[in-house]
KEBAMI-467382 format. One record per residue: residue number from 1; chain; x negated, y, z negated of N, C-alpha, C in turn. Coordinates in steps of 0.1 Angstrom, whole numbers. Layout:
BEGIN
+--------+------+-------+-------+-------+-------+-------+-------+-------+-------+-------+
| lummar | donu |  n_px |  n_py |  n_pz | ca_px | ca_py | ca_pz |  c_px |  c_py |  c_pz |
+--------+------+-------+-------+-------+-------+-------+-------+-------+-------+-------+
|    NUM |    A |     X |     Y |     Z |     X |     Y |     Z |     X |     Y |     Z |
...
+--------+------+-------+-------+-------+-------+-------+-------+-------+-------+-------+
END
This chain:
BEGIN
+--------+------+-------+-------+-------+-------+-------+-------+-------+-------+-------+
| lummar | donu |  n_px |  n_py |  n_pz | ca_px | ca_py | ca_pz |  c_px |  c_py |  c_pz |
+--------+------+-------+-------+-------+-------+-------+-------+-------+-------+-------+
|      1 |    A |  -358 |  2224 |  -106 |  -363 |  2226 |  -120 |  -378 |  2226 |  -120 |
|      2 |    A |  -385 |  2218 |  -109 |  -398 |  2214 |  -109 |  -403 |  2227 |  -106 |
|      3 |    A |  -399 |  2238 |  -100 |  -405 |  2246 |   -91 |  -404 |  2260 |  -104 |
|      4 |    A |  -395 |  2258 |  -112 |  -395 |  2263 |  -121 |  -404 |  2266 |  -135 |
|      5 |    A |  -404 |  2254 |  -134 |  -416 |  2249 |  -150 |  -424 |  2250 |  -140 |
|      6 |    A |  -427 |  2248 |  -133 |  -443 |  2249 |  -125 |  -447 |  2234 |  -127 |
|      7 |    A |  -446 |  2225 |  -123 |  -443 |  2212 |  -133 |  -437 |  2203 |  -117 |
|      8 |    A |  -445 |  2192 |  -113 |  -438 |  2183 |  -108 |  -431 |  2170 |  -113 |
|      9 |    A |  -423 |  2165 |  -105 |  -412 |  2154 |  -112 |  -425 |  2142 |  -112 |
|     10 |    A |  -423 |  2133 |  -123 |  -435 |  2124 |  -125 |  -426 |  2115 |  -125 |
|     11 |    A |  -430 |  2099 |  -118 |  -419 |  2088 |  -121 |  -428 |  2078 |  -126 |
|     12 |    A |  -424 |  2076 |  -137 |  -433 |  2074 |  -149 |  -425 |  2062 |  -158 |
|     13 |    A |  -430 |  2055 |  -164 |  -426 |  2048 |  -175 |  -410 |  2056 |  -182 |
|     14 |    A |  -411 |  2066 |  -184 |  -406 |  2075 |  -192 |  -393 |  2073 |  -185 |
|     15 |    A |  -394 |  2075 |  -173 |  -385 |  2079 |  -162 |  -379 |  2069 |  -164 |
|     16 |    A |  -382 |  2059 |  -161 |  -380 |  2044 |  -155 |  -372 |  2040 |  -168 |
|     17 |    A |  -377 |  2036 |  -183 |  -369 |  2033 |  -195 |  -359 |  2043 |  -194 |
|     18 |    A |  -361 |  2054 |  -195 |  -348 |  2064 |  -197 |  -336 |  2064 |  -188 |
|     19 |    A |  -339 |  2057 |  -174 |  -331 |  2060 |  -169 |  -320 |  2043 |  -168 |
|     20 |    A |  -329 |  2034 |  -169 |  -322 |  2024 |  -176 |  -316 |  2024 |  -191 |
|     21 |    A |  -319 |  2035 |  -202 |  -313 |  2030 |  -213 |  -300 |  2040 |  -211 |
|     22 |    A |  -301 |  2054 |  -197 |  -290 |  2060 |  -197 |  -275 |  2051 |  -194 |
|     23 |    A |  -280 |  2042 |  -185 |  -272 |  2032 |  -176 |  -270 |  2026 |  -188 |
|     24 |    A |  -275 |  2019 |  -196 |  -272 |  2013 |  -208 |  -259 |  2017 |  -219 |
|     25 |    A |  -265 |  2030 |  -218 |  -252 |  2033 |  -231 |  -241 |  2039 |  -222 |
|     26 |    A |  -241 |  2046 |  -212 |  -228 |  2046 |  -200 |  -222 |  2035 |  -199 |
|     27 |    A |  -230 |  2025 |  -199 |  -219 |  2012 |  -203 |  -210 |  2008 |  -222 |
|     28 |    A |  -220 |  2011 |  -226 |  -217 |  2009 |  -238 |  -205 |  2017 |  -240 |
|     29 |    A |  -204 |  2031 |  -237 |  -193 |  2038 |  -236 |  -178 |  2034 |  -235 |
|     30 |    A |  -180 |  2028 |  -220 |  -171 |  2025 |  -216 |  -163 |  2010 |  -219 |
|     31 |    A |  -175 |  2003 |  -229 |  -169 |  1987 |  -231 |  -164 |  1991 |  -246 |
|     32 |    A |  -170 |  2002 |  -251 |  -164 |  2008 |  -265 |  -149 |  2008 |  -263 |
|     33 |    A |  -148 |  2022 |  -251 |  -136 |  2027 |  -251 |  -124 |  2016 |  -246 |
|     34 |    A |  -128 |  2007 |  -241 |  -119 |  1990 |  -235 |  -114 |  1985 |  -249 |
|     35 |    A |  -127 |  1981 |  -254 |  -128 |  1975 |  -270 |  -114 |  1982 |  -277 |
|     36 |    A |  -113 |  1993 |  -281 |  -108 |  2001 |  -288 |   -95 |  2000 |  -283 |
|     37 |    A |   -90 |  2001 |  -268 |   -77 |  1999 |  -266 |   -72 |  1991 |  -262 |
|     38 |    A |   -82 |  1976 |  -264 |   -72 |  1961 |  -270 |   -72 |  1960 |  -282 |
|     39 |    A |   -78 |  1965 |  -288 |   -80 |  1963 |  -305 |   -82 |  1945 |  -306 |
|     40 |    A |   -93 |  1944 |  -297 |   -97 |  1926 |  -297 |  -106 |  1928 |  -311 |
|     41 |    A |  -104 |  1923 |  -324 |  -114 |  1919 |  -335 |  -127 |  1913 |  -325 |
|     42 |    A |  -122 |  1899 |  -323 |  -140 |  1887 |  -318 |  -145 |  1899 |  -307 |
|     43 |    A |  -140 |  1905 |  -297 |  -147 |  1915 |  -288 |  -155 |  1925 |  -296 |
|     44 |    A |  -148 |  1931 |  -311 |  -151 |  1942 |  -315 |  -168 |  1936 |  -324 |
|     45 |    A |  -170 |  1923 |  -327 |  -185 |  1917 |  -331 |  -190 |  1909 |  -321 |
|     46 |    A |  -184 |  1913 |  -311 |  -194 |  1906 |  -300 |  -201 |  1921 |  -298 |
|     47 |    A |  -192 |  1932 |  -301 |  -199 |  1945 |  -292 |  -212 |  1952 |  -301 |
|     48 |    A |  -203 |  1948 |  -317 |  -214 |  1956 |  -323 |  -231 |  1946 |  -319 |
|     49 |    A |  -228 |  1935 |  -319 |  -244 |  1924 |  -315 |  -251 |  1939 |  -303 |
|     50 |    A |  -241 |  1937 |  -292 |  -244 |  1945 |  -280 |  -250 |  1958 |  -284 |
|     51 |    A |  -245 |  1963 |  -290 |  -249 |  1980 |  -293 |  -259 |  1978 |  -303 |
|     52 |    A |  -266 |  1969 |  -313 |  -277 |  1975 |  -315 |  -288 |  1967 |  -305 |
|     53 |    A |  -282 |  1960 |  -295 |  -295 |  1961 |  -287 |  -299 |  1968 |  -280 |
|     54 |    A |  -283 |  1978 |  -273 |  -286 |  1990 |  -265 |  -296 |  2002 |  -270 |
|     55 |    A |  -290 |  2004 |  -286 |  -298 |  2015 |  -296 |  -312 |  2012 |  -293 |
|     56 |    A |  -319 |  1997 |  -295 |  -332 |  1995 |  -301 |  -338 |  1998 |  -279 |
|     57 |    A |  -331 |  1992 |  -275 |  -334 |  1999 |  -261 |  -338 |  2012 |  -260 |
|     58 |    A |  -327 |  2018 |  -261 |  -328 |  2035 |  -262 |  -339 |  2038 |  -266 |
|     59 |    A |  -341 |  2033 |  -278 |  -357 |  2040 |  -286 |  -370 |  2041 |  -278 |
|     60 |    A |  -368 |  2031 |  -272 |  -383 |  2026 |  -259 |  -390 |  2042 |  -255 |
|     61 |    A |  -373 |  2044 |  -246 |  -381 |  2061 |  -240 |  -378 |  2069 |  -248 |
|     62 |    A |  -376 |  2068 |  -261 |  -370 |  2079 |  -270 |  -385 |  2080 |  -274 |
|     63 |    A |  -392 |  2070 |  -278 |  -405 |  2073 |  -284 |  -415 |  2073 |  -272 |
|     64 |    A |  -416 |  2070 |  -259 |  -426 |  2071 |  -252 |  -426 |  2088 |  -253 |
|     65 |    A |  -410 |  2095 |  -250 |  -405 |  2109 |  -247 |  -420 |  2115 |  -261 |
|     66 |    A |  -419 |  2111 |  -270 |  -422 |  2117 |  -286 |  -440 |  2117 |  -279 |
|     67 |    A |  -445 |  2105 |  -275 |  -460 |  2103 |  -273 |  -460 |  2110 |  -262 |
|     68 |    A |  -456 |  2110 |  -250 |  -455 |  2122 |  -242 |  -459 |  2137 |  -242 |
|     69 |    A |  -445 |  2141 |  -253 |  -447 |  2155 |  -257 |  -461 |  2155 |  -265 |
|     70 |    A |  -467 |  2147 |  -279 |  -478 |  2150 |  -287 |  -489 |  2150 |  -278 |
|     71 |    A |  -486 |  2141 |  -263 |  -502 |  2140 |  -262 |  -504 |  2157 |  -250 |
|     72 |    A |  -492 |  2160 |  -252 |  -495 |  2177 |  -242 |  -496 |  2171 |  -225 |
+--------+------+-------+-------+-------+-------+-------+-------+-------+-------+-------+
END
């Protein structure tokens, strides 16, 4: 893809949060999908605590991605 865009792969902050908040919600996924088919209530408010920490994670490279793109 690099050779494409004309563009080399940069490992970058960007890289690094994004590729941890990917790992992040791949889990979240999957403890969703567990959650859901014990139907555990105390699991299902221990998860939602979990997921908005994953969310406010996510945002890290969500907004570095935004200052990235503005600064060209």
């Amino acid at each position: 893809m690099g050779q494409i865009s004309g563009h080399n792969f940069n490992f970058n902050l960007h890289v690094i949060t994004g590729s941890i908040a990917l790992l992040l919600m791949a889990f979240h996924a999957v403890w969703a999908t567990v959650i859901l088919i014990k139907k555990n209530d105390r699991a299902k408010k221990t998860f939602h605590k979990f997921s908005i920490i994953v969310w406010s994670i996510w945002l890290i490279p969500y907004i570095i991605g935004i200052y990235i793109g503005m600064k060209g």
